[in-house]
N, C-alpha and C positions, 0 to 999 in steps of 0.2 A: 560346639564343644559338648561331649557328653558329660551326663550327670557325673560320673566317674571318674572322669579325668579332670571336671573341676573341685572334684573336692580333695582330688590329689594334688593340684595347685596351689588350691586352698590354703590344704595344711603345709605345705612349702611356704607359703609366703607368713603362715602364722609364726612359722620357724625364726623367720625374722624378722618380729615383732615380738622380742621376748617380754616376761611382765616388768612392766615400769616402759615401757615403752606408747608413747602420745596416741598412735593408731594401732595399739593393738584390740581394742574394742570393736575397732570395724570389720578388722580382718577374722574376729572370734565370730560375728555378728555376719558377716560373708559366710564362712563355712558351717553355721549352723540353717541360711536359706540354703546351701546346698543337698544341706544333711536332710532338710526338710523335705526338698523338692523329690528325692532318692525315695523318702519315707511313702512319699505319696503315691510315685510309684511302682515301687515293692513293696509296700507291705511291713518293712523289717523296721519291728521296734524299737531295736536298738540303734537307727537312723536318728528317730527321735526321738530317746534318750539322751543321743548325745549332742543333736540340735540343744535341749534344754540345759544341761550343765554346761554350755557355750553360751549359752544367751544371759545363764545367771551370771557367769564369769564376768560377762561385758556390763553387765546390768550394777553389777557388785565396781568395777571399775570406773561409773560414771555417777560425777557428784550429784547431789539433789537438784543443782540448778543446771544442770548439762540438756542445751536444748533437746536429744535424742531421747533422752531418756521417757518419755511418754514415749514414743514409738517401740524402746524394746521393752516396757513394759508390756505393750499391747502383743507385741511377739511372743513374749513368753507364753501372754495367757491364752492367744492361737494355740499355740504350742501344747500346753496342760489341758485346753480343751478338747484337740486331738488326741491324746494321751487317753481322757474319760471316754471318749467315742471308743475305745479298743481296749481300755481295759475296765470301765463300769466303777472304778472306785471313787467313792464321793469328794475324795481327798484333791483331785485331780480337777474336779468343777470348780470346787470351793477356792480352791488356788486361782483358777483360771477369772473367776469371776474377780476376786480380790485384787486380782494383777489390771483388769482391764479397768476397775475400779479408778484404781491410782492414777493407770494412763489417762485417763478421764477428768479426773481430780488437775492433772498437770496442762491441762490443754483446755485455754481461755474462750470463752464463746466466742463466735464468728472466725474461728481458728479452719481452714481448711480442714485439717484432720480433725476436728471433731465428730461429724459426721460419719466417718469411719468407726470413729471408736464407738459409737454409738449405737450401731450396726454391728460389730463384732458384739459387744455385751449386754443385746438383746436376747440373744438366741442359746444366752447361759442360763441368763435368769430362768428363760423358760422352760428349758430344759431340766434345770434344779426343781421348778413348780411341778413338772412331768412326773420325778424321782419322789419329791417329799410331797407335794400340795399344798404349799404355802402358800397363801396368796398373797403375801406381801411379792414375793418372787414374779406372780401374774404381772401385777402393778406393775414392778418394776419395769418387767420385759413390753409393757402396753407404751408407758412411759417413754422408755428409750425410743420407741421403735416412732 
């Protein structure tokens, strides 16, 4: 299936998961990796624009103790860190780092996905230490990795 015709799918099936609806997280959370996978592809930032305010929505709809919730955490902050690779604003890192933070914070050591998250919010920090020279930022990024 193409990128295109799944994210016309996508939003047909979001269609019928209106808000107050149990799965509509997944399906917000579906068409925002579509929007991504597009983004990555082309180029067009408004792919992933609108992966993010999809992710928040889903993110916004699951409680603090919602086992998923570390994971779209960790999406979003893929997602704003992509966002700082294309447009340079620090606002964009800082989010990204903040968001991978949390995911991190939510997921127990010896947790499978730890490892991951840990590897995603290495290459923030460092990148942050690249922009400003913090070395607290080095540490971190040494730390994680």
């Amino acid at each position: 299936m193409e990128d295109h015709e799944a994210i016309i799918l996508s939003r047909e099936a979001l269609d019928l998961r209106p808000p107050g609806h149990p799965h509509r997280p997944t399906s917000l959370n579906n068409l925002a990796i579509y929007l991504s996978t597009q983004y990555k592809q082309l180029g067009v930032m408004e792919d992933l624009g609108g992966a993010i305010v999809l992710i928040r929505e889903a993110l916004d709809l699951r409680p603090k103790d919602h086992p998923d919730r570390s994971t779209s955490l960790d999406s979003l902050g893929i997602r704003r860190f992509a966002q700082y690779k294309h447009l340079r604003a620090m606002e964009d890192l800082d989010e990204a780092i903040v968001f991978g933070r949390e995911a991190l914070n939510l997921c127990p050591r010896g947790h499978p996905n730890r490892s991951m998250l840990l590897n995603n919010l290495a290459p923030r920090h460092a990148t942050r230490y690249d922009q400003l020279g913090a070395m607290e930022d080095l540490d971190k990024a040494i730390i994680l990795n």
